[in-house]
C-alpha positions in Angstrom: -94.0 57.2 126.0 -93.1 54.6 123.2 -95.1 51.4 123.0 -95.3 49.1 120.7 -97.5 46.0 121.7 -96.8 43.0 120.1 -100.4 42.8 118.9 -100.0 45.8 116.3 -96.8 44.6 115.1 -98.3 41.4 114.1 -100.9 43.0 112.6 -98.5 45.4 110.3 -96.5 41.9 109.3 -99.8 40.8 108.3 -100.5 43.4 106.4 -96.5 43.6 104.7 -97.1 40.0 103.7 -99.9 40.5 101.9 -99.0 43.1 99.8 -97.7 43.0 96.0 -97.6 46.8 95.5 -96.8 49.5 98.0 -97.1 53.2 97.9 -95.1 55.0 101.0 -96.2 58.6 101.3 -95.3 61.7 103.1 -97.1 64.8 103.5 -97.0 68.4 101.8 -93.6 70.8 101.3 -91.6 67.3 102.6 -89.0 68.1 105.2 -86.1 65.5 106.3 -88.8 63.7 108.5 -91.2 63.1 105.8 -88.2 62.3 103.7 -86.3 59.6 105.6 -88.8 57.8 107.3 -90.3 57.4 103.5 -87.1 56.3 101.8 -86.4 54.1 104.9 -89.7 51.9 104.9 -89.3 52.0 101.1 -86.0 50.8 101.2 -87.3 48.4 104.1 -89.8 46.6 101.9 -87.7 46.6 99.2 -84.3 45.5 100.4 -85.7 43.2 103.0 -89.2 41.5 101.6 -88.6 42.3 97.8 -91.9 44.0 97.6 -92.3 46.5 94.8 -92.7 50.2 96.5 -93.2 53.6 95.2 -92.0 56.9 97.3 -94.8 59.8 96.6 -94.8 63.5 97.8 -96.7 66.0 97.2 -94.0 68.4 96.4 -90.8 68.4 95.2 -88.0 68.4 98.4 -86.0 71.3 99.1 -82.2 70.6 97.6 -80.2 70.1 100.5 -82.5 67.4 101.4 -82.4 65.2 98.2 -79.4 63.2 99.1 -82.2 61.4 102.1 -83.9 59.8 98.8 -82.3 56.5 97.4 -81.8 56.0 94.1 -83.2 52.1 94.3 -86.6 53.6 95.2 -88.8 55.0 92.3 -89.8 58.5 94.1 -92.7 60.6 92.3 -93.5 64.4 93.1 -97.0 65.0 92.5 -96.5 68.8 91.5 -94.2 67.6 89.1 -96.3 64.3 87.6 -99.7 64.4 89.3 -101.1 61.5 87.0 -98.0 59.3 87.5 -98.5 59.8 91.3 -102.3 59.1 90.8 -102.5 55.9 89.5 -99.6 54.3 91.7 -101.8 54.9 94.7 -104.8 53.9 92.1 -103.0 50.7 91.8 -101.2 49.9 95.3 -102.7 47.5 97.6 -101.0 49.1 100.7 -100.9 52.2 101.4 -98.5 53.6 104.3 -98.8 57.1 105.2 -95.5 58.9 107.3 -95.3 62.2 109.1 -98.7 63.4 109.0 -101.6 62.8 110.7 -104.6 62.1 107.9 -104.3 62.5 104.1 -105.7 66.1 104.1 -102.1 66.7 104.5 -100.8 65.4 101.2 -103.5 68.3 99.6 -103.7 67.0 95.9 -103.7 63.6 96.9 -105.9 63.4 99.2 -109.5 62.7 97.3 -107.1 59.5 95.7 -106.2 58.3 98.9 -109.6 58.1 100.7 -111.0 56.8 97.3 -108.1 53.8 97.0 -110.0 50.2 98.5 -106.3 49.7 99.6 -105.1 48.4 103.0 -104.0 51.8 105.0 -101.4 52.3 107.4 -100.4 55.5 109.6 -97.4 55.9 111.2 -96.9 59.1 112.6 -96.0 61.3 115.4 -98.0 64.2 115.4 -101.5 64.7 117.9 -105.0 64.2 116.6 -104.6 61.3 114.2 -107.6 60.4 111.6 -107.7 56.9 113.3 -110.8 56.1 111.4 -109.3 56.8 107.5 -106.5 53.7 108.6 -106.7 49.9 109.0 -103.8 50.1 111.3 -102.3 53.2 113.2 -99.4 54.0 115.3 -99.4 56.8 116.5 -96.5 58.3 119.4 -96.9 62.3 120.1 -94.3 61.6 122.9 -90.8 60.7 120.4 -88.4 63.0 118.8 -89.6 62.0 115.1 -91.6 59.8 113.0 -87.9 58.3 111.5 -88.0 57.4 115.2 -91.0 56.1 115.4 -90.3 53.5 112.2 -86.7 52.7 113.5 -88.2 51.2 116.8 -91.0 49.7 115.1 -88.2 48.1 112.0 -86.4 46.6 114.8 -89.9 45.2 116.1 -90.0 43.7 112.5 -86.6 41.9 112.8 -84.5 44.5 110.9 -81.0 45.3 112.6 -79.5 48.8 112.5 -77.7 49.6 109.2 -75.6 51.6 106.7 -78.5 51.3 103.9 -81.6 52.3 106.3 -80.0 53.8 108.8 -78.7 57.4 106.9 -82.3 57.9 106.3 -83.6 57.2 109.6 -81.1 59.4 111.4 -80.7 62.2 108.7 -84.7 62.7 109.1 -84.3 62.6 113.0 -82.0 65.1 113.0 -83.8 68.0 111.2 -86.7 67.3 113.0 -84.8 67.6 116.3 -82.9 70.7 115.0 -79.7 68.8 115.3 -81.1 67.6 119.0 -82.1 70.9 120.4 -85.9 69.8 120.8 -88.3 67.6 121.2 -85.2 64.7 122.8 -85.7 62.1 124.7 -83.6 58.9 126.0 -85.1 56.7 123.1 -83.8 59.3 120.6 -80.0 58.8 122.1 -80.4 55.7 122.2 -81.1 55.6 118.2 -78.5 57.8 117.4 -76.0 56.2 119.3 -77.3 52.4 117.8 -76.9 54.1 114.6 -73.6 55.4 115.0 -72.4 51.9 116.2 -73.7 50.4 113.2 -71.5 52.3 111.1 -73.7 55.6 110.1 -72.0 58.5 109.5 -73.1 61.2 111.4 -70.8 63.5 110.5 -71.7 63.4 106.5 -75.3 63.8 107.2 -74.4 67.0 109.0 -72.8 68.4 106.4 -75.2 67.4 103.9 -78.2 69.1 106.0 -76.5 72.1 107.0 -73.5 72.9 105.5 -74.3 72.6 101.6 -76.5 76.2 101.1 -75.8 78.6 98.3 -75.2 82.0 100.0 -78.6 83.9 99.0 -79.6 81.4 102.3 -77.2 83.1 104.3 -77.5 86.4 102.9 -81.6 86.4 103.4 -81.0 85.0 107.5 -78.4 88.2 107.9 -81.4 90.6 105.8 -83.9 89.5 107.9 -82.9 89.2 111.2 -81.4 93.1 110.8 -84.4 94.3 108.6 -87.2 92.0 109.4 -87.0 90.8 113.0 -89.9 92.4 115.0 -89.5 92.4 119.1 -92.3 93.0 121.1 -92.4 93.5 125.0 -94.1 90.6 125.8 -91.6 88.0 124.6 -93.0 87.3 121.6 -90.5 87.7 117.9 -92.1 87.5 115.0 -90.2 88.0 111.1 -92.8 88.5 107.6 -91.5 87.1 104.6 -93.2 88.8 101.5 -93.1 87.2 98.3 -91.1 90.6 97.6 -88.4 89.9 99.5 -88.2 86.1 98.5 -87.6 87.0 94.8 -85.0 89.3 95.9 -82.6 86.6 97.1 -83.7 84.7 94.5 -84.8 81.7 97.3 -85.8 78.1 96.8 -88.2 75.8 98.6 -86.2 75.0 102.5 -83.6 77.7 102.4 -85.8 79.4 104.9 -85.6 76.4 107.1 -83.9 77.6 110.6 -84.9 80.9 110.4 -87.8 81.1 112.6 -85.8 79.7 115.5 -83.1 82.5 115.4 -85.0 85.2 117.4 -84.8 82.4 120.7 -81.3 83.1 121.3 -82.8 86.0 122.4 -82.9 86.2 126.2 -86.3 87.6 126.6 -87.8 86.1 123.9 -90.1 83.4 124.7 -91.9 82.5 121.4 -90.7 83.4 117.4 -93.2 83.1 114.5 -92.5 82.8 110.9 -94.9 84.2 108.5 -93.7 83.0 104.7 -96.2 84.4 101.9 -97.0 81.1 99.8 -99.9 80.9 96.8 -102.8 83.0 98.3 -101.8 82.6 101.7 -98.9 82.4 104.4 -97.3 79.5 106.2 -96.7 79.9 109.6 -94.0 78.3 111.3 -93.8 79.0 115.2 -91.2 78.3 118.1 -91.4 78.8 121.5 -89.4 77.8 124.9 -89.9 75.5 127.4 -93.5 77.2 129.3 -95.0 78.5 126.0 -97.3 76.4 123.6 -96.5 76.6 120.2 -98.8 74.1 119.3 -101.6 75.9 121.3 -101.0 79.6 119.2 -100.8 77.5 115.7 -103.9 75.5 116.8 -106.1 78.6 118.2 -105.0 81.3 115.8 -103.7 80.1 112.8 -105.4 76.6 111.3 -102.5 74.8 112.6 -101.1 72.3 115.5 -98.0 70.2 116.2 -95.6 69.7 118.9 -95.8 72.2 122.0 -93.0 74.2 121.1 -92.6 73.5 117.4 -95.7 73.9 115.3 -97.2 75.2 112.3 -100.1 76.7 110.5 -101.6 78.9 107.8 -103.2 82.2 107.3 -105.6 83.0 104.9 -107.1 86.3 103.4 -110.5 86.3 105.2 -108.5 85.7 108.0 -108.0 89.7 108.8 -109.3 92.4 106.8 -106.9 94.6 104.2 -107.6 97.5 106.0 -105.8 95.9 108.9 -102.8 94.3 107.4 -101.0 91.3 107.6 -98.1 92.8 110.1 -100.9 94.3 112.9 -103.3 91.2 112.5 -100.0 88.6 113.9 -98.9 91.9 116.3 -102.6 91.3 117.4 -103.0 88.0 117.9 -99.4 87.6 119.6 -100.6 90.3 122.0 -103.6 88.6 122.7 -101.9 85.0 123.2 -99.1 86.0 125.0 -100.1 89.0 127.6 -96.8 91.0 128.8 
């Protein structure tokens, strides 16, 4: 449930006021959440209290997602310009911190974050927040998105629905909703349907987000969910994506997005996990219907957490032996988890 007391929005005005230099920053591999809620409380603070702001992420966004930033806001990646991306949060006297729930999530950034003697702010939506690393926290498990989160808390601030903020706001919503298949509730219509009224258009963000793929995307989905897809009798999918196989299509950072919910349309299937093979490791992405805990396999098993049916994680090499495999350690553990 969504509250906002009066008491903490005070104390983020307070702390807006105050500052000459902001730094708005999102956490690692940025998805449209981390991207629009960023580019909206940048575009916030500088449309709206001329304060100068600097976007940071730790990567550089997947392609379809790049029309979320706004030109207006200065936006640095730190894989591309780690020293540029340094020394603005060297130099901010605010720091606000989106999408992520303490600053071991921006990886390379992390040591100049906990190092800054700025002012810190977390607004976020995921469980287990590092209360302590922040002056000020909000912090909502229970809400669609973190773009949510910061358009109920803009309004709090006096800001009224919009066609400059509000593409942002409901372009990250939407991805992290799968296009309002999870995680919904009455606040989030309620948004969308403010938005729309305010002259958003929906129906370009749409298109934008899902329609704007090169076909090596659609080719890999077809490859792997003939190829790749892996049933097993207890409801549980799970799909392996080698480093092989991602040099064979030729794919680029968030043209895997979607794919790890595919295997749900399956009748019997009652969780799907996503193994991708990244530097010396894999993400895990994992999905699961209504009665099955994402975020309790991707907390347990895999270094992970999230929402209870969409969550994520990692696995590393001394997670399993090589004797063993990658493929029958995940057959294992989803055996274990999930008993037929």
């Amino acid at each position: 449930m969504l509250i906002l007391t009066q008491e903490k929005i005070h104390s983020l005005q307070a702390l807006l006021e105050a500052a000459s230099r902001v730094v708005v920053l999102g956490h690692v591999h940025p998805d449209g959440d981390a991207l629009g809620s960023t580019t909206a409380m940048a575009l916030f603070l500088k449309e709206k209290w001329g304060k100068e702001v600097t976007c940071i992420l730790p990567d550089t966004p997947p392609e379809n997602l790049h029309f979320i930033l706004a030109p207006a806001i200065p936006c640095l990646f730190f894989d591309q310009n780690a020293q540029a991306a340094t020394e603005a949060v060297q130099k901010a006297d605010l720091i606000i911190l989106q999408d992520c729930n303490a600053f071991n999530r921006t990886e390379g950034l992390e040591e100049p974050l906990k190092l800054s003697s700025a002012r810190k702010v977390l607004i976020d939506h995921h469980l287990n927040p590092d209360a302590n690393a922040f002056n000020l926290v909000f912090s909502t498990p229970d809400i669609s998105s973190t773009c949510e989160l910061l358009y109920w808390i803009l309004k709090e601030l006096g800001w009224k629905p919009d066609t400059l903020i509000g593409p942002a706001l409901l372009a990250g919503m939407t991805t992290d909703t799968n296009n309002f298949a999870n995680s919904v509730y009455p606040s989030t219509f309620r948004m969308a349907s403010e938005l729309l009224d305010a002259g958003v258009d929906r129906d370009a963000i749409l298109e934008k987000i899902y329609w704007c793929y090169r076909d090596n995307r659609v080719r890999l989905m077809g490859y792997m969910q003939n190829e790749g897809l892996h049933l097993l009798p207890n409801g549980a999918a799970y799909m392996i994506l080698t480093r092989d196989i991602q040099q064979r299509f030729g794919l680029r950072e968030g043209e895997t997005e979607g794919l790890v919910n595919v295997p749900l349309c399956i009748g019997d299937v009652r969780l799907s996990l996503l193994a991708k093979e990244d530097q010396g490791h894999f993400r895990v992405s994992v999905r699961s219907k209504r009665g099955t805990s994402a975020q309790n396999l991707a907390r347990q098993f895999f270094h992970g957490g999230g929402h209870e049916n969409a969550a994520g994680g990692r696995i590393f090499p001394e997670d399993f032996s090589p004797a063993l495999g990658i493929q029958a350690y995940i057959e294992q553990i989803l055996k274990a988890f999930l008993p037929s």
